[in-house]
Structure formats: C-alpha cells, structure tokens
C-alpha positions in Angstrom: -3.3 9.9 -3.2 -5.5 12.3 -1.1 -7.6 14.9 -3.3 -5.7 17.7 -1.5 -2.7 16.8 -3.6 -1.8 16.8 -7.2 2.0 16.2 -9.0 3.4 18.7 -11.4 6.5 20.0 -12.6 8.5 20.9 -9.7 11.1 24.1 -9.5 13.4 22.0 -7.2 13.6 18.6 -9.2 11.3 17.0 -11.7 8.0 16.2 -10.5 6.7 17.2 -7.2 3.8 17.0 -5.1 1.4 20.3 -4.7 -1.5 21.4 -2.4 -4.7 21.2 -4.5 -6.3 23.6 -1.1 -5.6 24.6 2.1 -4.3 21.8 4.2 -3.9 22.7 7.5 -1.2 21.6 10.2 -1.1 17.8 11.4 -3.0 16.3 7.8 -2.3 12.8 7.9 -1.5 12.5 4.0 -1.1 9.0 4.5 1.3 5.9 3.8 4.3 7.3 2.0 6.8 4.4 2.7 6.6 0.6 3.2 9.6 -1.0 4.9 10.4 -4.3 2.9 14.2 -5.5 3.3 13.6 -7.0 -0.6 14.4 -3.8 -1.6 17.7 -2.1 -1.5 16.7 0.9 0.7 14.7 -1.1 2.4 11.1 0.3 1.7 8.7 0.7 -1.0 8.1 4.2 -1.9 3.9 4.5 -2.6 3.1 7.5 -5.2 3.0 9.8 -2.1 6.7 9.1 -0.9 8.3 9.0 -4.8 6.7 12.6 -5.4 7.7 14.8 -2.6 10.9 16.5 -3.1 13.7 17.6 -0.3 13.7 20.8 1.3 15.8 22.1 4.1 12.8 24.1 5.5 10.2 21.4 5.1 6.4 21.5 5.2 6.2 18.2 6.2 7.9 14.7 8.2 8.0 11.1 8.0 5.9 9.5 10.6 6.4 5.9 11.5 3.2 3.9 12.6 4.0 2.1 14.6 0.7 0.0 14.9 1.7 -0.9 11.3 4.8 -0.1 10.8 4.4 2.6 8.0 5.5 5.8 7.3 3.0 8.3 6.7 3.6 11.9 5.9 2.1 14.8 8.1 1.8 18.4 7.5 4.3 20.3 9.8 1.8 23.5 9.8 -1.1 24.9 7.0 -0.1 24.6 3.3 -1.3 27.3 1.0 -2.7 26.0 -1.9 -0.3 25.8 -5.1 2.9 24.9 -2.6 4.6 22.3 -3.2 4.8 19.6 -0.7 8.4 18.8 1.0 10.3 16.6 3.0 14.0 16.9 4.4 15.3 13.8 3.5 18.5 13.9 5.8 15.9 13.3 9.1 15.9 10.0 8.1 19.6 9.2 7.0 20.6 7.4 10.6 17.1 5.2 10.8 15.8 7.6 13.5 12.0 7.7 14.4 10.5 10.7 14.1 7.7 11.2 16.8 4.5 13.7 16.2 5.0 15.3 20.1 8.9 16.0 18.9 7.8 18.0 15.9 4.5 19.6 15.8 4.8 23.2 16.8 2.1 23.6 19.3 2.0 27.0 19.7 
C-alpha cells in the first residue's frame, strides 16, 4: 500500500482507507483488484481494494489496465489529508470498463 495511505476506523463502515497527505488528482494508488474466475466475484481484492469504502460522491474509480488486466484505483481530483478514500461501487455492477478520458475532470 502506497505511503500516502493509511486504514483506520471509518464513519461509513468498519475500516477504511485515509489520505496520510495531500494526494492530488490522477494518483495512481495502484492494483486494487485482480480478476481470477477461482473466486466467486471473480477477482482478488489486494489490501487497497478490501479497504476503500462506497460513496455516492466518490474521490476515486476503478481503472482497468488493460496491459495487465488489473484494476488500479485513481484519484478523481486532490485529497485533503485525513479524508477517507472512496469508491462507488455500483460503477462496476454491469462489468463496465471505466476509462481515465471518461472520468477525469479536466478543467
């Protein structure tokens, strides 16, 4: 897990995973999910994907890699430190690929 992150108790469910700094928009955190069909949803959760929590108004997305295919989790703009990390869990529901030119805001 990067240094920029740390898990603690989380107001939205259990543990969670917080900004240790500043993190600014587009951090690659790195490889949050492994697809393996041995498991029964079909990927291996690494300590980054089993820590971040749900949240309708996320801070950041599920990135496939698809040099690798991976899922990595990217910032979706700068993270203050002490915020938790999130991830809306219903982008993924219906196997849809997420791409970074669909959502980063470029402005």
């Amino acid at each position: 897990m990067p240094d920029s992150l740390t898990i603690k108790e989380s107001n939205i469910e259990g543990l969670g995973l917080f900004a240790t700094k500043k993190i600014e928009k587009g951090t690659d955190f790195g490889i949050s999910h492994i697809p393996n069909d041995k498991f029964e949803n079909g990927f291996i959760r690494t300590p980054l994907g089993g820590f971040v929590n749900h949240s309708n108004n996320p801070n950041t997305i599920k990135m496939n890699e698809l040099s690798d295919n991976t899922f990595h989790l990217i910032a979706l703009r700068n993270i203050e430190p002490d915020e938790e990390i999130t991830l809306k869990y219903t982008l993924y529901n219906d196997g849809l690929l997420i791409y970074w030119s669909d959502n980063i805001d470029n402005k």
